[in-house]
Every structure is written in structure tokens, then in C-alpha cells.
PyMOL CGO cylinders between C-alpha atoms (Angstrom):
from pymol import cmd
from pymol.cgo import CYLINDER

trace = [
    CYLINDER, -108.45, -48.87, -117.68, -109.48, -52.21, -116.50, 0.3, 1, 1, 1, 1, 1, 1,
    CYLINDER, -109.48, -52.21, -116.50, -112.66, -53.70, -118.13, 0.3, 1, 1, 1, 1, 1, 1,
    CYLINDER, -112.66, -53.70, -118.13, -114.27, -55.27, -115.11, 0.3, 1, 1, 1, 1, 1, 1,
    CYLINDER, -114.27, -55.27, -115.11, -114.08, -54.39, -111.44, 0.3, 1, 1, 1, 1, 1, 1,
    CYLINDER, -114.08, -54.39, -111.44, -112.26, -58.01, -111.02, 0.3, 1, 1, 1, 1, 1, 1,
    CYLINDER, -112.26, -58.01, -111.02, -109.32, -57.38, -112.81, 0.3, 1, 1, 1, 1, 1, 1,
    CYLINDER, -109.32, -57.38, -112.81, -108.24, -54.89, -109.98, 0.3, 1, 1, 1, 1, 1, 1,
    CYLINDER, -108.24, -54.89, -109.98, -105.66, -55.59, -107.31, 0.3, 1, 1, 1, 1, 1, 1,
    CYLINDER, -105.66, -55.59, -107.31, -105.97, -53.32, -103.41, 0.3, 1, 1, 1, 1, 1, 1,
    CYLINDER, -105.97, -53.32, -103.41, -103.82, -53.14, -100.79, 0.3, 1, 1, 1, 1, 1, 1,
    CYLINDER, -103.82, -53.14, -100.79, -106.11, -53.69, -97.38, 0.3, 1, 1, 1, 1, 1, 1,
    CYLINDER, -106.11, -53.69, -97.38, -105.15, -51.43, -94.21, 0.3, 1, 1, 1, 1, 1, 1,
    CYLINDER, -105.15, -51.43, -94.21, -102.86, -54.29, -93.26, 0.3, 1, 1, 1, 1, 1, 1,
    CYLINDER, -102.86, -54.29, -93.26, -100.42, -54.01, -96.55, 0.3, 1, 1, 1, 1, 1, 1,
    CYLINDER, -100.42, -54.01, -96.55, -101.58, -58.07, -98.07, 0.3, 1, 1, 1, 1, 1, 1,
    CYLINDER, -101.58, -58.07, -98.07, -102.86, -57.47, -101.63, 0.3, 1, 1, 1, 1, 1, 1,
    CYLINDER, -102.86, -57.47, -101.63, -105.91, -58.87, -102.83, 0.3, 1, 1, 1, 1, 1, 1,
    CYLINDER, -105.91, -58.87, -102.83, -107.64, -59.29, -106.21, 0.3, 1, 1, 1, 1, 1, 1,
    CYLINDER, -107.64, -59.29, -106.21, -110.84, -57.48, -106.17, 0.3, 1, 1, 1, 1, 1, 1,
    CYLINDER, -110.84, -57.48, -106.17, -112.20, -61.28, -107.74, 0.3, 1, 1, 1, 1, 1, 1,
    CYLINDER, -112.20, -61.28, -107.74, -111.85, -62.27, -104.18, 0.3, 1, 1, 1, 1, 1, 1,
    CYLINDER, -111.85, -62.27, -104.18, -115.41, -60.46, -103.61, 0.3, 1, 1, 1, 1, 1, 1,
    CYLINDER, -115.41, -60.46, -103.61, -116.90, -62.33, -107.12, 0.3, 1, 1, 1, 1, 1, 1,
    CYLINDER, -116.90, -62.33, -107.12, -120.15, -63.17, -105.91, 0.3, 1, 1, 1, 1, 1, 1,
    CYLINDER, -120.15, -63.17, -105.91, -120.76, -60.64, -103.07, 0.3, 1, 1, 1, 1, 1, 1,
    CYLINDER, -120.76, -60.64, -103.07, -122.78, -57.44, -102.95, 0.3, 1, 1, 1, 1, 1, 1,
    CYLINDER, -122.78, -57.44, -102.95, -120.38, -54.28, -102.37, 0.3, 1, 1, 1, 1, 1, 1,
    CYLINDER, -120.38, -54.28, -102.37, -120.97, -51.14, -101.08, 0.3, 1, 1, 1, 1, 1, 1,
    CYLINDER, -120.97, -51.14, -101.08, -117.48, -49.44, -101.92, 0.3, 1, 1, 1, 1, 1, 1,
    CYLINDER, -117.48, -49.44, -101.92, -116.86, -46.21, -100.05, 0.3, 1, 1, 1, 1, 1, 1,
    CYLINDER, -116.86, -46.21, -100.05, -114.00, -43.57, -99.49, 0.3, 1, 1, 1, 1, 1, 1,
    CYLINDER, -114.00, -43.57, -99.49, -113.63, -42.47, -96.08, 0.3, 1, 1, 1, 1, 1, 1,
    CYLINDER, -113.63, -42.47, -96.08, -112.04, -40.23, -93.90, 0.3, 1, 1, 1, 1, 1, 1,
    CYLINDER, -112.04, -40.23, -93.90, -111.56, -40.04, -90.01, 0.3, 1, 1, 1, 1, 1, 1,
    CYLINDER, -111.56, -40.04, -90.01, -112.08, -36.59, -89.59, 0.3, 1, 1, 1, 1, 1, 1,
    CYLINDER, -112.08, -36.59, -89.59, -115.27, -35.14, -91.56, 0.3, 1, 1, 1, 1, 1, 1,
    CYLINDER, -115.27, -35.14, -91.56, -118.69, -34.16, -90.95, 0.3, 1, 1, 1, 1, 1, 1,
    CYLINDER, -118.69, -34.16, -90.95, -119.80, -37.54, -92.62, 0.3, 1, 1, 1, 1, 1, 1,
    CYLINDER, -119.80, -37.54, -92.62, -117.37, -39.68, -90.21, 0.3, 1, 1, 1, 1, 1, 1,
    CYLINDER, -117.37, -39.68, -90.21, -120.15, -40.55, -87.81, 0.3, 1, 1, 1, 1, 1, 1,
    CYLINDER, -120.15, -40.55, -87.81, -121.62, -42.81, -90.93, 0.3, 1, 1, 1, 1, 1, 1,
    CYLINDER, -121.62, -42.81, -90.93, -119.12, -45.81, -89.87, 0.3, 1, 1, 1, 1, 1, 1,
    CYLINDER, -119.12, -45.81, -89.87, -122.02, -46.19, -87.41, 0.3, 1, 1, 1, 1, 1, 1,
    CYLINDER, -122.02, -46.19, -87.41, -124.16, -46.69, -90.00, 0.3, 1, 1, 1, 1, 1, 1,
    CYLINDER, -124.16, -46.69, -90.00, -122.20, -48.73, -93.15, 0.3, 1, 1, 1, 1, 1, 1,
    CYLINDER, -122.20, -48.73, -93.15, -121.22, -51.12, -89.33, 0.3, 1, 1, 1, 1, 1, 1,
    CYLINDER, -121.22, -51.12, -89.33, -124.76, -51.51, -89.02, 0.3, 1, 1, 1, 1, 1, 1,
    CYLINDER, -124.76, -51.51, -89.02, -125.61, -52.13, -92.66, 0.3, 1, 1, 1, 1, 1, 1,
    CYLINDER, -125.61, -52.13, -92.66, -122.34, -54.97, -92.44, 0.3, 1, 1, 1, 1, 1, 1,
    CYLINDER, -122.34, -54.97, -92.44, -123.46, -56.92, -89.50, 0.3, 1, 1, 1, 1, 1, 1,
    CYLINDER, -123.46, -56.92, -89.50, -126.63, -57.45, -90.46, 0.3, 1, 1, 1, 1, 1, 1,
    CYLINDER, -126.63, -57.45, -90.46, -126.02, -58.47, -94.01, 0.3, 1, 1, 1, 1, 1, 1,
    CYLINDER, -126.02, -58.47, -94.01, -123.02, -59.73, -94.40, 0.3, 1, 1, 1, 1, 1, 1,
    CYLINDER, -123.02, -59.73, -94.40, -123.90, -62.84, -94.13, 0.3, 1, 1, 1, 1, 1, 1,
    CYLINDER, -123.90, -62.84, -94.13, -126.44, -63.05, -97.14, 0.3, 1, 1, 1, 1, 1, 1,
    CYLINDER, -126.44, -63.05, -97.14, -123.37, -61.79, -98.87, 0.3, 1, 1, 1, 1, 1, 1,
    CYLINDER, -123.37, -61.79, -98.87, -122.48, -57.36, -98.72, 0.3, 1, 1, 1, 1, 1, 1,
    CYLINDER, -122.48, -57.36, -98.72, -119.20, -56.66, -98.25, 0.3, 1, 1, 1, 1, 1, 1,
    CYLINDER, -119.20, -56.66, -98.25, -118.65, -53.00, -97.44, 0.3, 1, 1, 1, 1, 1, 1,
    CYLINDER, -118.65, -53.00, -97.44, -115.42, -52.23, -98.37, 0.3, 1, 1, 1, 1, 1, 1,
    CYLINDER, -115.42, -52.23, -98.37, -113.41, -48.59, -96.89, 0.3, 1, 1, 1, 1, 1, 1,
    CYLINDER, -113.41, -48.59, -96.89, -110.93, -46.99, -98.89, 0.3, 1, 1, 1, 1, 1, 1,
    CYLINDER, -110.93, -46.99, -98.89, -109.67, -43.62, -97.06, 0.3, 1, 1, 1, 1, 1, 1,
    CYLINDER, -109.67, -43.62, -97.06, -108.84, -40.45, -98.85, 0.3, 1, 1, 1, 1, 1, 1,
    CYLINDER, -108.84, -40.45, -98.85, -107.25, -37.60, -97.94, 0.3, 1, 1, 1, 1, 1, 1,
    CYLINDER, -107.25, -37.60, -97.94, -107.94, -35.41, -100.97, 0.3, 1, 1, 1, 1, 1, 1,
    CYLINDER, -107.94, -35.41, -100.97, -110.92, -33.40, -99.30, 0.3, 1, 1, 1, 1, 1, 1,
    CYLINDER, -110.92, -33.40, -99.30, -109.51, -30.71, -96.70, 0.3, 1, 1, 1, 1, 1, 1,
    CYLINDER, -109.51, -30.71, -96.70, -106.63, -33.11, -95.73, 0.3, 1, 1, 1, 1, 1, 1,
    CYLINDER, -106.63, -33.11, -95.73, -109.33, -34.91, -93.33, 0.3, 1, 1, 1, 1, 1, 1,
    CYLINDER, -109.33, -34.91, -93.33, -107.70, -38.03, -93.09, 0.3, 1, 1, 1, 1, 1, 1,
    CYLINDER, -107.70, -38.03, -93.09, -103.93, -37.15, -92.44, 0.3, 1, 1, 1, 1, 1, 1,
    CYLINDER, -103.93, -37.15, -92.44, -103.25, -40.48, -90.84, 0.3, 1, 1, 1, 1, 1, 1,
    CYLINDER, -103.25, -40.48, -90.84, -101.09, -43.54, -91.96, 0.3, 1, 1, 1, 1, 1, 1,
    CYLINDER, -101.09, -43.54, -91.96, -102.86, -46.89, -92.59, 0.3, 1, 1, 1, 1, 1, 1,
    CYLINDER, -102.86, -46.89, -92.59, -102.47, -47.44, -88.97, 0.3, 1, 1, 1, 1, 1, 1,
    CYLINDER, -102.47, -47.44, -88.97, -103.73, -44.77, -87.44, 0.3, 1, 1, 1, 1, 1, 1,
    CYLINDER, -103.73, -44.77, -87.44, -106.44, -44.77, -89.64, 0.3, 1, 1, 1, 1, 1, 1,
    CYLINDER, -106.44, -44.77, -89.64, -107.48, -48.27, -88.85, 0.3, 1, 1, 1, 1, 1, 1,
    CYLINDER, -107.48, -48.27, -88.85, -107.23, -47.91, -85.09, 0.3, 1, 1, 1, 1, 1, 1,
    CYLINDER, -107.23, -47.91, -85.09, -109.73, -44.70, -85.19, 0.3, 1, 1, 1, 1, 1, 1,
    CYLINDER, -109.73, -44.70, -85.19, -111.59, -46.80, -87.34, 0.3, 1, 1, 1, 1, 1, 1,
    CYLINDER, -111.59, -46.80, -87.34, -112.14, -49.98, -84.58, 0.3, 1, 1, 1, 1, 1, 1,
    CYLINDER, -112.14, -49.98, -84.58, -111.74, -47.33, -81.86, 0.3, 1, 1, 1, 1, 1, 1,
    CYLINDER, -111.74, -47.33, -81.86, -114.25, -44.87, -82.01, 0.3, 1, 1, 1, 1, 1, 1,
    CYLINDER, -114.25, -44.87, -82.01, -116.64, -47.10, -84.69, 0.3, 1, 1, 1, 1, 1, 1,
    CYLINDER, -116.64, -47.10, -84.69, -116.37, -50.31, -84.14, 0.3, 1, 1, 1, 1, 1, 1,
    CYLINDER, -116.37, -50.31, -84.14, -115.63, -50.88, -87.73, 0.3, 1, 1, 1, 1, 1, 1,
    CYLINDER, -115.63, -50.88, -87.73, -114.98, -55.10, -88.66, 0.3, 1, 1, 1, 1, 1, 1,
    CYLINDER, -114.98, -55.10, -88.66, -115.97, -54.13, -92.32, 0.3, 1, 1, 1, 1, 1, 1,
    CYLINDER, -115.97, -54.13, -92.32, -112.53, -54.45, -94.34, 0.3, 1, 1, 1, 1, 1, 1,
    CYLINDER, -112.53, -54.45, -94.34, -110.50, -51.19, -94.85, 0.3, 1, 1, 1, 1, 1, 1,
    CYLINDER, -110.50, -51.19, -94.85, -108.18, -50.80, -97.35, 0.3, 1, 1, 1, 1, 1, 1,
    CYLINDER, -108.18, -50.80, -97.35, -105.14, -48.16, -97.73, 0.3, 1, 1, 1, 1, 1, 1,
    CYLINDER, -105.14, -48.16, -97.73, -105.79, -44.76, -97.92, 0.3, 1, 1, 1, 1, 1, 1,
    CYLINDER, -105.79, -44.76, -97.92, -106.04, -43.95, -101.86, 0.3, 1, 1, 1, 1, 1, 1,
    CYLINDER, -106.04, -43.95, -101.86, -106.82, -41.17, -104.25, 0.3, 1, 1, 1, 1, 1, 1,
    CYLINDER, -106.82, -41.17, -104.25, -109.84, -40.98, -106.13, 0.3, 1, 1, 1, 1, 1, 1,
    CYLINDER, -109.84, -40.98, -106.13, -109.66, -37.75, -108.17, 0.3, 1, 1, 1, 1, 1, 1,
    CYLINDER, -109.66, -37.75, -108.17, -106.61, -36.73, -110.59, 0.3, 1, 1, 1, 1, 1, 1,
    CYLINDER, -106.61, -36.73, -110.59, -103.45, -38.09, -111.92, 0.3, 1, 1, 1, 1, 1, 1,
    CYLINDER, -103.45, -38.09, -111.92, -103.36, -40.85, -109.18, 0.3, 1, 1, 1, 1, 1, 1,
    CYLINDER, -103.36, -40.85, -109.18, -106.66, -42.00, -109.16, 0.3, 1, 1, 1, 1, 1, 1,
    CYLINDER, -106.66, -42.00, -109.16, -106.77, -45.95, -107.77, 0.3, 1, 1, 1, 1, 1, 1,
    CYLINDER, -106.77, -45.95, -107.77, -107.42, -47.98, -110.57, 0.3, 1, 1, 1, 1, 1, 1,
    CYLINDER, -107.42, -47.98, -110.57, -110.49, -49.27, -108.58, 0.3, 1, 1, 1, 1, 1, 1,
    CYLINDER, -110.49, -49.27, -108.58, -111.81, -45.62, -108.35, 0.3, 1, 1, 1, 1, 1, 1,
    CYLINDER, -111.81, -45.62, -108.35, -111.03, -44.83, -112.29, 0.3, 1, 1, 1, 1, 1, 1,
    CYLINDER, -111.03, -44.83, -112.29, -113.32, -47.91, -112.82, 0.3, 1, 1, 1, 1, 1, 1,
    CYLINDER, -113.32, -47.91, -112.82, -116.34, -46.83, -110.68, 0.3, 1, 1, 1, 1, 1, 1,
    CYLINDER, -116.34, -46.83, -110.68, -116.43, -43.58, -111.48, 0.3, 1, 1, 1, 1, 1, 1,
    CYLINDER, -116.43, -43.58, -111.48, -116.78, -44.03, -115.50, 0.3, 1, 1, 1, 1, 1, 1,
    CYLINDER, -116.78, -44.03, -115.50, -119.34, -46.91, -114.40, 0.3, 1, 1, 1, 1, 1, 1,
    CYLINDER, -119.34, -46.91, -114.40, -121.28, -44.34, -112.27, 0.3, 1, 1, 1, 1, 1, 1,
    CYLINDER, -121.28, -44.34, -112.27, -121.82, -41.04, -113.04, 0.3, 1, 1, 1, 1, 1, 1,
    CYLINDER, -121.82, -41.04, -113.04, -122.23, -38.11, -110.64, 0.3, 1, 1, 1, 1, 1, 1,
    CYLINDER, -122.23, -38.11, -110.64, -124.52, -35.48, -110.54, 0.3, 1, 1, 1, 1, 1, 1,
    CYLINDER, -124.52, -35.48, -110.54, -124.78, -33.58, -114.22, 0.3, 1, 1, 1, 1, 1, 1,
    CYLINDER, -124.78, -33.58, -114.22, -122.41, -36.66, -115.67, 0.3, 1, 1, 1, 1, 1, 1,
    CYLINDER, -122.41, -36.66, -115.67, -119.54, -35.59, -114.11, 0.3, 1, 1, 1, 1, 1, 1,
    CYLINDER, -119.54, -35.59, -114.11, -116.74, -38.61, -112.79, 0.3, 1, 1, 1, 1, 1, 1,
    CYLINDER, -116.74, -38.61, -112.79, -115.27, -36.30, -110.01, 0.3, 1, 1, 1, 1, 1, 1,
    CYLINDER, -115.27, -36.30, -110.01, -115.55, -37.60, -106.84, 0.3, 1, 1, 1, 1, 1, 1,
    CYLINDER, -115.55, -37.60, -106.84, -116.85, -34.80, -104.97, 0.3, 1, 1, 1, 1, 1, 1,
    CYLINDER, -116.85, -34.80, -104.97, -116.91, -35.19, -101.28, 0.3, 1, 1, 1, 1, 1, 1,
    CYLINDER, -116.91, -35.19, -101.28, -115.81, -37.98, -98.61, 0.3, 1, 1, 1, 1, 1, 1,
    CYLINDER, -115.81, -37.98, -98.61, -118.58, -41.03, -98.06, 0.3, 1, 1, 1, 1, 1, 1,
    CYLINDER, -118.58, -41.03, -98.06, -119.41, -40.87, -101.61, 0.3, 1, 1, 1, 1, 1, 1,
    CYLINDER, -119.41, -40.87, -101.61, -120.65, -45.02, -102.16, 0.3, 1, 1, 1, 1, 1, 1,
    CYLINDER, -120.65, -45.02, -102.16, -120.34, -47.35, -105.24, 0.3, 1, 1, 1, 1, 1, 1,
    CYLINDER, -120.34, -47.35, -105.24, -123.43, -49.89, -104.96, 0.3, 1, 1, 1, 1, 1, 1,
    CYLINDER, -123.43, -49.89, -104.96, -122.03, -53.39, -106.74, 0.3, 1, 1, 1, 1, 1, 1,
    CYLINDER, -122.03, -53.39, -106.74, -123.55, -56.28, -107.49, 0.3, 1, 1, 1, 1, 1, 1,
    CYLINDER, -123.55, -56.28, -107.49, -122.53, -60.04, -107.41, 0.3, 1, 1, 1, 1, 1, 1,
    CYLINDER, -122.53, -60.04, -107.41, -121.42, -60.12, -110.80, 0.3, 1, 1, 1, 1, 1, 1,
    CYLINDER, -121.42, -60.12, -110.80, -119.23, -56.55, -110.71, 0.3, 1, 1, 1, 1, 1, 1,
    CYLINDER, -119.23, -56.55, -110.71, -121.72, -54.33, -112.16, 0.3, 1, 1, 1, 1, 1, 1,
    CYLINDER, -121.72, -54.33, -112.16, -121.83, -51.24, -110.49, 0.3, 1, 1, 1, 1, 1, 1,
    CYLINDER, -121.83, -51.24, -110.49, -125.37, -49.96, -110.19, 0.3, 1, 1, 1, 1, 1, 1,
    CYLINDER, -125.37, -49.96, -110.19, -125.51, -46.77, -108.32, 0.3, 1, 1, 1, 1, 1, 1,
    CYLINDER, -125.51, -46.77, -108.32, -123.59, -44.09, -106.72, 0.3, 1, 1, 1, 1, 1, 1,
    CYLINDER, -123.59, -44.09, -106.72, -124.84, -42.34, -103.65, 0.3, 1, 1, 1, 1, 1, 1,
    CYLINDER, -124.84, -42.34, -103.65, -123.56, -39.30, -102.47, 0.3, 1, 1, 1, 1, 1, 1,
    CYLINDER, -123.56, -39.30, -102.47, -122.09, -38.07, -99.10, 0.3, 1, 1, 1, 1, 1, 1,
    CYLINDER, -122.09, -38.07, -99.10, -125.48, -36.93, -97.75, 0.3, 1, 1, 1, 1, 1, 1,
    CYLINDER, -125.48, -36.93, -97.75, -126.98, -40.58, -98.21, 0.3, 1, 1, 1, 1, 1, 1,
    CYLINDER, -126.98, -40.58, -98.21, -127.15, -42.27, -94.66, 0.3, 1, 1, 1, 1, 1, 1,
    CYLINDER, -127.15, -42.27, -94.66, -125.94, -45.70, -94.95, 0.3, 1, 1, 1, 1, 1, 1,
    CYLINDER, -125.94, -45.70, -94.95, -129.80, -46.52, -93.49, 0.3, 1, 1, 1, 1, 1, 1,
    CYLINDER, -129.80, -46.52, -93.49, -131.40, -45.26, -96.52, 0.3, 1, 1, 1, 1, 1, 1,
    CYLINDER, -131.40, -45.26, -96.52, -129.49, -47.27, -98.91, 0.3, 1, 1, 1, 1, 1, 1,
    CYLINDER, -129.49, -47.27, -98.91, -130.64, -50.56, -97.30, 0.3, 1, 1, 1, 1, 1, 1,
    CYLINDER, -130.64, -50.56, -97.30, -133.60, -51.34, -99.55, 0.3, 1, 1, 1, 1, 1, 1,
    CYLINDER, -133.60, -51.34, -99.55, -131.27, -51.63, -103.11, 0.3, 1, 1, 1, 1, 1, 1,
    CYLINDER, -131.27, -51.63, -103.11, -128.91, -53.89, -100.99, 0.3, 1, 1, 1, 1, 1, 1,
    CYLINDER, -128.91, -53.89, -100.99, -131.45, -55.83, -99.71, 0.3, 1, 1, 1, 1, 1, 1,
    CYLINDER, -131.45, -55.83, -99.71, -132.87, -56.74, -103.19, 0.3, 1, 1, 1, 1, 1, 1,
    CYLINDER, -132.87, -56.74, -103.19, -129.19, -57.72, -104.28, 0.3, 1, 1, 1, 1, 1, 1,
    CYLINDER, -129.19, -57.72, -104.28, -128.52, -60.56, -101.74, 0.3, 1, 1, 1, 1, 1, 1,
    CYLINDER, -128.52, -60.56, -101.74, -129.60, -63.87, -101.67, 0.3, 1, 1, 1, 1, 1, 1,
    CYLINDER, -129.60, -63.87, -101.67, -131.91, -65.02, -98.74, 0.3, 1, 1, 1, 1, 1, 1,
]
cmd.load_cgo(trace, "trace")
């Protein structure tokens, strides 16, 4: 398992790979998605979050996932279509990944054993579940589904630079 959050390589909805160092310096807010669950209608939010701080430095970063009740069926393009669609989503998305068992994304074997669930656990255990990093790839907090994107706004806040 990789030893810092930079060290990773994703593929973005498009299919270009990037290094994960590309985002050295930035805040993230990491988060698997999916199109079709009760939690969707938080693109509205995580947009919201993105346009107003992205440019004191969050990147908000969407990896779909289909592992929860098959609620994001979709290929990359589909996905990323809903995603601009019906949200209005400019935040980058990434391609759909798994973040529980044998096939876990690298990325998502690192954040989990960085941030622990509820009770210690690793297991991701719903859709919308959201990795808080800072500039320096330390990942600081996990939030789960039920945390509106609104509500996290404070820790980002005292993460970016004015």
C-alpha cells in the first residue's frame, strides 16, 4: 500500500491519468458517488462547496461506485453526463472505482486505513462517504453519507489559505 496519498495514479471520467501529486498543495474533499441514491441530490451541495472555494485552493474530487445496490450502473460517460446534466457538477470526476474488497482503488485502500469509520472499522459503508485532505496529503477526517456537504464547510474553511 502506498505510503502517501501522492504516490497514487486515477483515471478521471475522461480516461487521461493523473498523479494524485497533481493536487500537492490543495485541500480535498474526496468522495464516492453514485447517480442513483438517496444521497445523489448532495452534488448540489459538494457544487456549492467547489465554486465558492476553489479558488483559495479545495478540490473536490468524485469517484463513482457501484458497489452499494448497483446505484450507479452507468459507464464513465453516462455517469459524467448525469453528473453536468442534472447537477451542474464542474468539480473533477474520476472513473467509477471500487472501494470495498479485493479491488479496492489504491486511492481508497489509502484513505480508509488513514480514516477510520465508525467503531474502527475501514469498510466503506454507504455512497457519499467523504475523505477531508489537507495540502500536504494528510487525511484528517471522514464524514459519513448523512453529512451535508454544507455542514462540512467550517473544517475546509480553516484548511485554505485566504
Amino acid at each position: 500500500m502506498s505510503s502517501s496519498i501522492f504516490e497514487i495514479e486515477v483515471k478521471k471520467i475522461t480516461g487521461d491519468v493523473v498523479a494524485m501529486e497533481s493536487f500537492k498543495g490543495k485541500v480535498l474533499l474526496i468522495v464516492n458517488t453514485a447517480s442513483k441514491c438517496g444521497f445523489t441530490p448532495q452534488f448540489n451541495g459538494l457544487e456549492k462547496l467547489y465554486e465558492q472555494y476553489k479558488d483559495q485552493g479545495l478540490e473536490i474530487l468524485g469517484f463513482p461506485c457501484n458497489q452499494f445496490l448497483s446505484q450507479d450502473p452507468g459507464d464513465d460517460a453516462e455517469i459524467s453526463s448525469f453528473c453536468s446534466l442534472n447537477y451542474g457538477v464542474t468539480f473533477p470526476m474520476f472513473s467509477k472505482v471500487e472501494v470495498n474488497g479485493d479491488n479496492t482503488h489504491p486511492l481508497y485502500q489509502f484513505l480508509k486505513s488513514e480514516a477510520k469509520g465508525v467503531l474502527g472499522t475501514e469498510k466503506i459503508k454507504w455512497n457519499f462517504t467523504k475523505f477531508l485532505v489537507n495540502a500536504e496529503g494528510k487525511v484528517l477526517k471522514r464524514y459519513g453519507p448523512n453529512v451535508e456537504p454544507a455542514k462540512m464547510e467550517g473544517d475546509i474553511r480553516k484548511l485554505l489559505v485566504d
